[in-house]
TORKOL-4160 file (C-alpha; in steps of 0.2 Angstrom, whole numbers, padded with zeros to 4 digits, m for minus):
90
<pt num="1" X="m0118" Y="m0284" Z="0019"/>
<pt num="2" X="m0102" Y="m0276" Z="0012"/>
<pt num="3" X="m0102" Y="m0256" Z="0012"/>
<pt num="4" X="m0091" Y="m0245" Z="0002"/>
<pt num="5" X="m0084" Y="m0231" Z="0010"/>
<pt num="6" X="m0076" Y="m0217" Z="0000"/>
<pt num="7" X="m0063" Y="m0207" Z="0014"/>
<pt num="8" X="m0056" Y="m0191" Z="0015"/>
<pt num="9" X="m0038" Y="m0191" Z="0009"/>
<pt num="10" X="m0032" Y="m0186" Z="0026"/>
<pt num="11" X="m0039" Y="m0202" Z="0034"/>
<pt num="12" X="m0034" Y="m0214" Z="0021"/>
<pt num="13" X="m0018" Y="m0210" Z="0025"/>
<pt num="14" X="m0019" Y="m0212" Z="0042"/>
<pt num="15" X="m0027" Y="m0228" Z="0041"/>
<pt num="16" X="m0015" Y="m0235" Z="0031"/>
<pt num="17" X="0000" Y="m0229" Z="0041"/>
<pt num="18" X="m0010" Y="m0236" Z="0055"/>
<pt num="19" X="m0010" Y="m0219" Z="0064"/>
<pt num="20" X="m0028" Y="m0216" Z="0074"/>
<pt num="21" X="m0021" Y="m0200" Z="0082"/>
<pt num="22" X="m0032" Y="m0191" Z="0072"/>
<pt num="23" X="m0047" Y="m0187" Z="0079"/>
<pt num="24" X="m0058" Y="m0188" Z="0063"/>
<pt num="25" X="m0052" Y="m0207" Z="0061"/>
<pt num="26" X="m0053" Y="m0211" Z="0079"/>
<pt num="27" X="m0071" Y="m0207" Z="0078"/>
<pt num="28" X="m0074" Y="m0218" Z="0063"/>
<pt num="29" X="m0064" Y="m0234" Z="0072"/>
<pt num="30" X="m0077" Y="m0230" Z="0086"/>
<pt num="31" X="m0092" Y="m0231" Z="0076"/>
<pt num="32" X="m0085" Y="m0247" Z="0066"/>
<pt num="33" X="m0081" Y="m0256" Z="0082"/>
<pt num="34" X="m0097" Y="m0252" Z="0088"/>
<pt num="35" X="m0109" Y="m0257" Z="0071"/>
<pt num="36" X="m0097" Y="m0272" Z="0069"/>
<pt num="37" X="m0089" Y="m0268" Z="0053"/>
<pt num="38" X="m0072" Y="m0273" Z="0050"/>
<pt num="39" X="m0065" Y="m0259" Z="0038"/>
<pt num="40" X="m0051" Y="m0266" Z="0024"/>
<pt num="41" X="m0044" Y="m0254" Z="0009"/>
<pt num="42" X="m0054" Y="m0259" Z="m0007"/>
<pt num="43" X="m0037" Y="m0258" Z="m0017"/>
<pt num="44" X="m0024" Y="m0264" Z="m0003"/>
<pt num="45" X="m0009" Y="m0261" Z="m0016"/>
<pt num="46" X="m0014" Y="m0248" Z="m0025"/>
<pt num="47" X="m0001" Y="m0236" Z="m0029"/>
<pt num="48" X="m0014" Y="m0224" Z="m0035"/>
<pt num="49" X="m0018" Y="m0211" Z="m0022"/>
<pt num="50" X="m0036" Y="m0209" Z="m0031"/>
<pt num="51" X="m0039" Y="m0226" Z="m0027"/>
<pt num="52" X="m0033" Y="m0225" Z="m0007"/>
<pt num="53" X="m0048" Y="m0216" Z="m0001"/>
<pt num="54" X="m0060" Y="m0233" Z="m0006"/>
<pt num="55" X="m0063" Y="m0245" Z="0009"/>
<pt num="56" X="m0075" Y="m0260" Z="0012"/>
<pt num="57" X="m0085" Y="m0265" Z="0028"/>
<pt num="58" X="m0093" Y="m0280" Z="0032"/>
<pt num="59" X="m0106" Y="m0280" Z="0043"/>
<pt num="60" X="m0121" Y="m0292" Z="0046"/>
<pt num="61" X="m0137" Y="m0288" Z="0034"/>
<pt num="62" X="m0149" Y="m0284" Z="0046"/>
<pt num="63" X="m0158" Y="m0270" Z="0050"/>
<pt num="64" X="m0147" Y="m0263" Z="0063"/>
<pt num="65" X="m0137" Y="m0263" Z="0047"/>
<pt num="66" X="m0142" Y="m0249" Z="0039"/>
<pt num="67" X="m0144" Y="m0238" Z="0054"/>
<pt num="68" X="m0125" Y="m0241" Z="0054"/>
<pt num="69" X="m0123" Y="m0234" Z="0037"/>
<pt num="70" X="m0132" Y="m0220" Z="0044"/>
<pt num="71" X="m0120" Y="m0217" Z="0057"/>
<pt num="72" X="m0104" Y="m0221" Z="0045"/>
<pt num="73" X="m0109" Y="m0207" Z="0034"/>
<pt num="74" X="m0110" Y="m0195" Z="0046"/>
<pt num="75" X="m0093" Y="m0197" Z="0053"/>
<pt num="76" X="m0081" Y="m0183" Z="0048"/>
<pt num="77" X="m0068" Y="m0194" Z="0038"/>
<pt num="78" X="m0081" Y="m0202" Z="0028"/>
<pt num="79" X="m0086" Y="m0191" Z="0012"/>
<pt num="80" X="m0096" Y="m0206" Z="0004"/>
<pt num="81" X="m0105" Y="m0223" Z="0010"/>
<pt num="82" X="m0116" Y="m0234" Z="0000"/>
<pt num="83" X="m0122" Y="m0254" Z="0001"/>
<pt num="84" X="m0115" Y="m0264" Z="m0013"/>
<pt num="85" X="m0130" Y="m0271" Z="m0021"/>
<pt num="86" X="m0133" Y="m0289" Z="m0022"/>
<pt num="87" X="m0126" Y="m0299" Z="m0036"/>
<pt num="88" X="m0138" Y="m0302" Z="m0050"/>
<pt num="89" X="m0138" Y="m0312" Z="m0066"/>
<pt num="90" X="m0138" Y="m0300" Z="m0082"/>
């Protein structure tokens, strides 16, 4: 399942300098790592700061799945966290 994560500015930033000092983004590798999700920017060469805030996560569709949605919306750096829904025909 892919989610969409929508970060604070602050920890964008870090995560694209690759700086987990901060203690908000320290927690959120934590709980990735531990749900399996392997966080990627949405819009990797995007000069637009507006856009740096959007990562992706994959992580297996299962129900232990969601509880990790659960858990990556309550850490401090993520303001936003939703499943991408499945692709349909129109």
């Amino acid at each position: 399942m892919e989610i969409t994560l929508q970060l604070t500015p602050q920890a964008a930033q870090a995560l694209q300098r690759h700086d987990a000092t901060d203690a908000a983004v320290q927690s959120l590798l934590h709980v990735a790592e531990e749900i399996g999700a392997a966080l990627r920017p949405m819009h990797p060469d995007g000069a637009d700061p507006s856009l740096q805030v959007f990562y992706l996560a994959d992580m297996p569709d299962t129900p232990q799945g969601e509880q990790g949605i659960t858990r990556l919306r309550r850490c401090e750096a993520v303001t936003a966290a939703y499943v991408k829904p499945g692709d349909a025909p129109p």
